[in-house]
C-alpha positions in Angstrom: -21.3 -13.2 -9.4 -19.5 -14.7 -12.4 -18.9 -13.7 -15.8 -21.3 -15.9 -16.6 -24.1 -15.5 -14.2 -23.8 -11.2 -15.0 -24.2 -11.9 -19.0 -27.7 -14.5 -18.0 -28.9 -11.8 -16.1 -28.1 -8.9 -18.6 -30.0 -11.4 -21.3 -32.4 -12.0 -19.3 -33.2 -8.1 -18.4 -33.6 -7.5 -22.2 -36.3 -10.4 -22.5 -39.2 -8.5 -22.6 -41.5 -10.5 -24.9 -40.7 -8.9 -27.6 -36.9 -8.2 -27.9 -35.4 -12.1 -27.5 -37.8 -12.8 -30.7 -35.2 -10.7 -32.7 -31.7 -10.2 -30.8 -30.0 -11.4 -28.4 -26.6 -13.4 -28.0 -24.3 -15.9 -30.2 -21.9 -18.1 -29.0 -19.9 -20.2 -31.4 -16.7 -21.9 -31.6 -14.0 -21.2 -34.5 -11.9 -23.8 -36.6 -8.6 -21.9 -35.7 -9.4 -22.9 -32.6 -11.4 -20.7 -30.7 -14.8 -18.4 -30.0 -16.6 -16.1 -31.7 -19.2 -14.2 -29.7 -22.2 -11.7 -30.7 -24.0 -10.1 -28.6 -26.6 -7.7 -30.0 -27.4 -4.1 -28.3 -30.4 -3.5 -30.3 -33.4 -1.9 -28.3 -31.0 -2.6 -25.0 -29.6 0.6 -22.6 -26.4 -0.3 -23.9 -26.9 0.5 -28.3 -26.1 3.9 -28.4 -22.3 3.2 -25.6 -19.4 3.3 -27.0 -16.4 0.3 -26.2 -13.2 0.7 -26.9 -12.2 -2.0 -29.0 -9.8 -4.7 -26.8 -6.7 -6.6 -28.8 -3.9 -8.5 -27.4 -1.8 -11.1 -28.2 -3.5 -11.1 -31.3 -1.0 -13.0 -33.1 -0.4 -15.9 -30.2 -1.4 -19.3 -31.4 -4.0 -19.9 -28.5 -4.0 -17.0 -26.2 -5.5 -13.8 -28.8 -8.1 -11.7 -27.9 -10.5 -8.9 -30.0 -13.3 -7.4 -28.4 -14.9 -4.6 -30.4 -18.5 -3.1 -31.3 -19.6 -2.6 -35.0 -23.5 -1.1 -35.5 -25.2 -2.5 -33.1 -23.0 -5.6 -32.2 -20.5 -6.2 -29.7 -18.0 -8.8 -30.8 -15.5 -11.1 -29.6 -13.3 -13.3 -31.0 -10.6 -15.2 -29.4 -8.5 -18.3 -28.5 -9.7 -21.4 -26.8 -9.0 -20.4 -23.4 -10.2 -16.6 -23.9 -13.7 -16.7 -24.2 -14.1 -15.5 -20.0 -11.8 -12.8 -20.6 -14.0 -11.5 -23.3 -17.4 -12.1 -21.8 -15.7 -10.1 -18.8 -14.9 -7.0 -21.3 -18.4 -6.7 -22.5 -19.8 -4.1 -19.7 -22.5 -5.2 -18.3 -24.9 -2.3 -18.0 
């Protein structure tokens, strides 16, 4: 299954009539370039988890990476060609 297809299906789990009206996720791109990601936990089996928050080659022009969880949000934010890599950090329940 692909990175992808594993976050449609973890979406798609949460949609329960309800939840989807308020939360779910955000996918947007960034003028430096790149992605920024949110992806909300709220009411989900995965708001009270802990991640550890992800950083590498933060200062490379294209290649950066942050992956981290604030309240009730799991972020990303990352170069162009990054935006796999973080989908792939976010555990999947």
């Amino acid at each position: 299954m692909t990175t992808l297809e594993r976050l449609t299906r973890w979406y798609e789990s949460n949609c329960d009539g309800d939840w989807e009206h308020s939360y779910g996720v955000k996918i947007e791109t960034l003028d430096n370039p790149g992605w920024r990601v949110e992806i909300d936990l709220k009411d989900t089996p995965l708001a009270h988890s802990s991640f550890d928050t992800v950083e590498n080659q933060y200062s490379h022009d294209g290649g950066w990476l942050r992956c981290w969880k604030q309240d009730h949000m799991f972020q990303i934010a990352c170069g162009p060609v990054r935006l796999e890599d973080g989908l792939g950090i976010f555990r999947l329940g």
